[in-house]
Structures are given as structure tokens and as C-alpha cells.
N, CA, C and O atoms as a DFTB+ gen file, in Angstrom:
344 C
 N C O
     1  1      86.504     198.740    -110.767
     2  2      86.853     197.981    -109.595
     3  2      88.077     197.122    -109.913
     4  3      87.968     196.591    -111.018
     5  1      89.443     196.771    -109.134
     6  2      90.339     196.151    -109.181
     7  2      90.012     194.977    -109.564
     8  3      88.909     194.605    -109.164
     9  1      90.711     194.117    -110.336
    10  2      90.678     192.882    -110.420
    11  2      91.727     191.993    -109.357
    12  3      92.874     192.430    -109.259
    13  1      91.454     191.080    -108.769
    14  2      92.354     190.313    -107.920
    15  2      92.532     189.069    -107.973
    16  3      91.616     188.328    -107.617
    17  1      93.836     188.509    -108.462
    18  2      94.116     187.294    -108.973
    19  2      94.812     186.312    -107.807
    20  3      95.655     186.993    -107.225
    21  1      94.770     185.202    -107.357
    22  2      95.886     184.175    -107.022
    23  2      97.185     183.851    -107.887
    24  3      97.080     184.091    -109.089
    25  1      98.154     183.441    -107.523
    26  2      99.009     183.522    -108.819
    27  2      99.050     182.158    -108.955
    28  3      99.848     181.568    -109.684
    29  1      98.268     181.678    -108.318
    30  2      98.280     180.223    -109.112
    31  2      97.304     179.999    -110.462
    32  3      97.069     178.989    -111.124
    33  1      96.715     181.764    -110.607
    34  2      95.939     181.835    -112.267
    35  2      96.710     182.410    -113.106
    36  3      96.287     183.170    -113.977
    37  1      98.038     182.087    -112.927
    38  2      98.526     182.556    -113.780
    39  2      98.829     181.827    -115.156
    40  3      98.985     182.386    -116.242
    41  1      98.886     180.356    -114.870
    42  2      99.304     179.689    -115.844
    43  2      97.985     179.434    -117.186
    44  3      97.933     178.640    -118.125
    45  1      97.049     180.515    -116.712
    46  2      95.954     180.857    -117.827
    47  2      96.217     181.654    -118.869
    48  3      95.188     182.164    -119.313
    49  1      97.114     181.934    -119.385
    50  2      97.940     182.885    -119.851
    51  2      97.095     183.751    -121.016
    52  3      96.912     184.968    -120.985
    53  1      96.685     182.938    -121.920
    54  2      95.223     184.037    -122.903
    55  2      94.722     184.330    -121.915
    56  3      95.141     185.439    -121.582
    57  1      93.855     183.846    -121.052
    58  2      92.539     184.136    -120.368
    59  2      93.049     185.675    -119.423
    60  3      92.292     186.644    -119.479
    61  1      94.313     185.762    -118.624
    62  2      94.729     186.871    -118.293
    63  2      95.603     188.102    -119.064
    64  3      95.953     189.146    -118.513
    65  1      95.811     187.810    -120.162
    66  2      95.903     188.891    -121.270
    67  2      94.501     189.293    -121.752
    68  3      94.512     190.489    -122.044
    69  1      93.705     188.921    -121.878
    70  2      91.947     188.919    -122.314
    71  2      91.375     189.836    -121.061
    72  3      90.364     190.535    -121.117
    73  1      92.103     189.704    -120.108
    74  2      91.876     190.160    -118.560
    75  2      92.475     191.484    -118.701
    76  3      91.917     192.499    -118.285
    77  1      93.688     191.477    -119.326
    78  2      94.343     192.971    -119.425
    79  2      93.649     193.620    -119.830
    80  3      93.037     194.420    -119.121
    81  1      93.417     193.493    -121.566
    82  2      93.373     193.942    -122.468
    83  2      91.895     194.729    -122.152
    84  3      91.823     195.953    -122.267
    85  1      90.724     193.907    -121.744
    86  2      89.442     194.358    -121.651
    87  2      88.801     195.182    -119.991
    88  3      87.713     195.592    -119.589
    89  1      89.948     195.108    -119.542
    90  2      89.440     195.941    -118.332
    91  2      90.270     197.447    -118.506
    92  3      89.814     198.460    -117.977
    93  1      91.625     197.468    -119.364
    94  2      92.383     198.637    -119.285
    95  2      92.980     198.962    -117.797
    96  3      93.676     199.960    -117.610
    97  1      92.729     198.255    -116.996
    98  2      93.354     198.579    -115.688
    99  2      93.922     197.482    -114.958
   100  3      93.315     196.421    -114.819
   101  1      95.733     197.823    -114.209
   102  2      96.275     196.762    -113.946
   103  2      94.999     195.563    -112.678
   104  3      94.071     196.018    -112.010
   105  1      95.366     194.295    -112.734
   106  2      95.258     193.214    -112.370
   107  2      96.098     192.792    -111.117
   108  3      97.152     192.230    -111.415
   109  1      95.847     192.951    -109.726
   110  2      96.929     192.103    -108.752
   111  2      97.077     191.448    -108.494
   112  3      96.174     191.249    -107.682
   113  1      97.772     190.522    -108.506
   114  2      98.469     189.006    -108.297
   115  2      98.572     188.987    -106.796
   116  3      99.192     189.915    -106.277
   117  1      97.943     187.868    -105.873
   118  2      98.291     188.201    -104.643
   119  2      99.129     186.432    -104.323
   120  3      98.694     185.450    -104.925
   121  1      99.865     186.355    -103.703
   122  2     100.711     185.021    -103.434
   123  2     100.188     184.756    -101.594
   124  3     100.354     185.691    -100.810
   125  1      99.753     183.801    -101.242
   126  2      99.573     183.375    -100.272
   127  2      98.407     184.104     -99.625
   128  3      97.987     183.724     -98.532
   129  1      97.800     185.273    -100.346
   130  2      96.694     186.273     -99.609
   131  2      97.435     187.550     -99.211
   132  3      96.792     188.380     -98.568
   133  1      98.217     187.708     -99.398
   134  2      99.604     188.700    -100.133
   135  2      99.460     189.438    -101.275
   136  3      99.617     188.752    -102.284
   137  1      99.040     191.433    -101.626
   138  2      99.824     191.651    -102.746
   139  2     101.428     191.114    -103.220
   140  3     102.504     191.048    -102.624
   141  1     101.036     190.823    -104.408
   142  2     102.617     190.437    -105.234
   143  2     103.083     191.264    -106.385
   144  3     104.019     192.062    -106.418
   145  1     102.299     190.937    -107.266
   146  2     102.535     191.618    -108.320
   147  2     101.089     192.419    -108.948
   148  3      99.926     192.351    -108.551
   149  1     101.818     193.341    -110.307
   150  2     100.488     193.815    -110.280
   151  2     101.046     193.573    -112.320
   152  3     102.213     193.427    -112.681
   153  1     100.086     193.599    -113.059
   154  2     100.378     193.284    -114.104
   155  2      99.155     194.173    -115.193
   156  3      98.106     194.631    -114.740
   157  1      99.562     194.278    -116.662
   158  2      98.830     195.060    -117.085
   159  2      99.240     195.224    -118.590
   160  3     100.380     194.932    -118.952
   161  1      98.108     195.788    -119.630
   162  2      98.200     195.547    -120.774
   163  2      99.369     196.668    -121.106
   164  3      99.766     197.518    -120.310
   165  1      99.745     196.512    -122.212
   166  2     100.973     197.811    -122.582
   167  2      99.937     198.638    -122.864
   168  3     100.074     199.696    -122.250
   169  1      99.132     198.613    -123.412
   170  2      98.132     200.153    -123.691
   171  2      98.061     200.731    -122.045
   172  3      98.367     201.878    -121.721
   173  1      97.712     199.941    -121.351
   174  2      97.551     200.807    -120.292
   175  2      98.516     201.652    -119.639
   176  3      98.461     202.739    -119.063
   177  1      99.906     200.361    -120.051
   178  2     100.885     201.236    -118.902
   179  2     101.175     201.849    -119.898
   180  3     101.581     202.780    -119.202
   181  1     101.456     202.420    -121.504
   182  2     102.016     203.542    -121.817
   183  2     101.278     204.516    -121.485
   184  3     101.720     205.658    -121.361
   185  1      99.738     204.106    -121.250
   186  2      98.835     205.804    -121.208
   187  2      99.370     206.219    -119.287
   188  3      99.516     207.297    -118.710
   189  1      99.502     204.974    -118.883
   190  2      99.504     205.131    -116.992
   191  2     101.098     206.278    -117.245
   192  3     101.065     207.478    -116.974
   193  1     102.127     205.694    -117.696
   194  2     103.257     206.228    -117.734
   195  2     103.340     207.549    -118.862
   196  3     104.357     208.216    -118.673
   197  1     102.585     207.987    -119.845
   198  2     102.373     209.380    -120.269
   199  2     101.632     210.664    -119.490
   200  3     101.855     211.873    -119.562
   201  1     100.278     209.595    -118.417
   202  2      99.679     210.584    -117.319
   203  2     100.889     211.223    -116.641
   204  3     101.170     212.421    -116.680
   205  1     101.418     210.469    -116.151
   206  2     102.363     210.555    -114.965
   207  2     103.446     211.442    -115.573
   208  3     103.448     212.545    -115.026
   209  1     104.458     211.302    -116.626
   210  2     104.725     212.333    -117.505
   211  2     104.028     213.795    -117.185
   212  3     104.495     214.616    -116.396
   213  1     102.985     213.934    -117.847
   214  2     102.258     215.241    -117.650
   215  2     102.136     215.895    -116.292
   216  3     102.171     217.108    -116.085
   217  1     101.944     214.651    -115.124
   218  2     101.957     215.156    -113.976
   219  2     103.493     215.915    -113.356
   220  3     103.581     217.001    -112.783
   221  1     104.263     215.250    -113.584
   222  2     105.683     215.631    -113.265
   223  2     105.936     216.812    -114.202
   224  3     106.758     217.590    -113.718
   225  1     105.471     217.178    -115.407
   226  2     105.995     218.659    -116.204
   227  2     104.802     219.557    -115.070
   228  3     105.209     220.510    -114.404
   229  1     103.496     219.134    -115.002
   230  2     102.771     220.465    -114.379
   231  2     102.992     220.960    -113.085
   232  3     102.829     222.070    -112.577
   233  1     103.487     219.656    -112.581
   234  2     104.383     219.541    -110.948
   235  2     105.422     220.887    -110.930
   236  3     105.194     221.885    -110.247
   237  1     106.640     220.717    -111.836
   238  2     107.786     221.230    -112.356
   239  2     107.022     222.997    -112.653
   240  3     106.973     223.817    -111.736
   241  1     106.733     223.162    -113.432
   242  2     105.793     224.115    -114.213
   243  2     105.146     225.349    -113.120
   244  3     105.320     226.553    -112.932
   245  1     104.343     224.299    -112.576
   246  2     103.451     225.109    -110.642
   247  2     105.078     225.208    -109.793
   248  3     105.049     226.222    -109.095
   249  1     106.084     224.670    -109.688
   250  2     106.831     224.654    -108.607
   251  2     107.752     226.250    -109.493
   252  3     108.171     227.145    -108.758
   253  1     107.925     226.355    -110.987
   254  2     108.656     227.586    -111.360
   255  2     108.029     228.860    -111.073
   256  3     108.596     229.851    -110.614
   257  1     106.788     228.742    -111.388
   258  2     105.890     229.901    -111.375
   259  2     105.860     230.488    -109.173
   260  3     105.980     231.563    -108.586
   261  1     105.700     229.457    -108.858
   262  2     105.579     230.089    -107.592
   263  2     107.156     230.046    -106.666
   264  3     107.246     230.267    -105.458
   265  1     108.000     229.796    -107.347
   266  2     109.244     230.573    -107.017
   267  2     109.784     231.602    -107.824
   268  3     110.968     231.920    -107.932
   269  1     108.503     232.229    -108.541
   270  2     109.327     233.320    -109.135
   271  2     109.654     233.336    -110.399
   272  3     109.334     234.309    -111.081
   273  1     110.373     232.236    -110.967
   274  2     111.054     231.749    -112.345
   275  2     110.190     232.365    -113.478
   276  3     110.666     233.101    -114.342
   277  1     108.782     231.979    -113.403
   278  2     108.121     232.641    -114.560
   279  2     106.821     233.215    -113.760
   280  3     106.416     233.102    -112.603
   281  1     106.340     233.917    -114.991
   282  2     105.080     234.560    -114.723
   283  2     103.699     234.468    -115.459
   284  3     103.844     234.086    -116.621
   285  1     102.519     234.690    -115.133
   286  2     101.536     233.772    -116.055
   287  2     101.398     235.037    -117.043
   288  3     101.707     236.202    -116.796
   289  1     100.835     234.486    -118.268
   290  2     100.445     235.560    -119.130
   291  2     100.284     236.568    -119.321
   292  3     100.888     237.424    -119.967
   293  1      99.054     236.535    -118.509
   294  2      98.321     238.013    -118.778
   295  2      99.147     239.135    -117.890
   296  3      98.911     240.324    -118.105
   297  1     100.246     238.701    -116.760
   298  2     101.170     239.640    -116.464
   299  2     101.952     240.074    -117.548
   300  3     102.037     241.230    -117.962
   301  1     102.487     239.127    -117.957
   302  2     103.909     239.257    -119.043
   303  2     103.273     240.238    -119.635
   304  3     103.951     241.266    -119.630
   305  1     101.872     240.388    -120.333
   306  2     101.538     241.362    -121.566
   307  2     101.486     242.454    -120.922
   308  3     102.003     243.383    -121.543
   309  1     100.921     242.817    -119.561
   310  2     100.257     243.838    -118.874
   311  2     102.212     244.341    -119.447
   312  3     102.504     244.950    -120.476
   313  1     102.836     244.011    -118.764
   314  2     104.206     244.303    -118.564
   315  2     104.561     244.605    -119.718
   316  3     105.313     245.564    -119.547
   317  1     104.496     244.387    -120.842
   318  2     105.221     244.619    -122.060
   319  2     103.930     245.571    -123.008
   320  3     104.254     246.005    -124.113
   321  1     102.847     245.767    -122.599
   322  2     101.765     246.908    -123.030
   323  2     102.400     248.125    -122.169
   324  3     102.836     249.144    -122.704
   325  1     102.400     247.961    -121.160
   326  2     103.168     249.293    -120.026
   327  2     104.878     249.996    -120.729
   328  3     105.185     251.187    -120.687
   329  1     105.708     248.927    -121.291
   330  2     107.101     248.673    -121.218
   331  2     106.437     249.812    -123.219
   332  3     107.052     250.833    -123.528
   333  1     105.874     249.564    -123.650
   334  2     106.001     249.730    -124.781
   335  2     104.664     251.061    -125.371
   336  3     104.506     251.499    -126.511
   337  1     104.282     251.233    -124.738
   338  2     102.827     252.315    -123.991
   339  2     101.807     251.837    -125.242
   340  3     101.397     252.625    -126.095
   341  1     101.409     250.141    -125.190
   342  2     100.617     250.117    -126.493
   343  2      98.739     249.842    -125.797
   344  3      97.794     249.769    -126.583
């Protein structure tokens, strides 16, 4: 479940790193009853920003294959068992 902060808790500064660190998931800062910011341990955002990585190569990857660019495996071999009569 999200955590949701005032940013007037911010000036708790251990107590919301302790907040990062042990939930693994960003924290939102809301100003006036307002999202503001959203904040978060570096473990999280390097793993948030390596997901997202992976998502954009398999994105890339699904978008070659179904224009054609490549072909999945077990074609390529069918094709090169046929190409080579093995």
C-alpha cells in the first residue's frame, strides 16, 4: 500500500529515509492535499529503473519480430535443417 506524506514531514529526515529504505516502495509527498513529489530509496529506483530497462528491450524485441526483422527459433532451425537436408 502507498505511503502518503504532508511535506511538512519532511523535516524528519532519518525517520523518512527509515521510511524508504523499509517499505522498498516510493513515498508521496502531497503539498496542500496535492500530489507533489514522490521520493524513494536508491535501491528501489535502480531496481524501478532496470525493470523499466527490460521493459523497453522486450517492447523493442516484440515490435522486431512482428515486423518481420527477426524470427523466433524454432523457425530459424526448421529453415536451416530444410536449407541443409539435416
Amino acid at each position: 500500500m502507498p505511503q502518503i506524506i504532508p511535506i511538512r514531514d519532511l523535516k524528519n529526515t532519518s525517520e523518512i529515509s527509515q521510511m524508504c529504505h523499509s517499505s522498498k516502495e516510493p513515498i508521496f509527498i502531497t503539498k496542500n492535499g496535492y500530489g507533489d513529489m514522490v521520493i524513494m530509496s536508491m535501491e528501489a529506483y535502480e531496481q524501478a529503473m532496470y525493470m523499466n530497462d527490460i521493459y523497453i528491450k522486450l517492447q523493442t524485441a516484440e515490435r522486431s519480430v512482428s515486423d518481420g526483422e527477426l524470427s523466433d527459433a524454432f523457425e530459424s532451425l526448421r529453415e536451416i535443417r530444410k536449407q541443409y537436408e539435416v
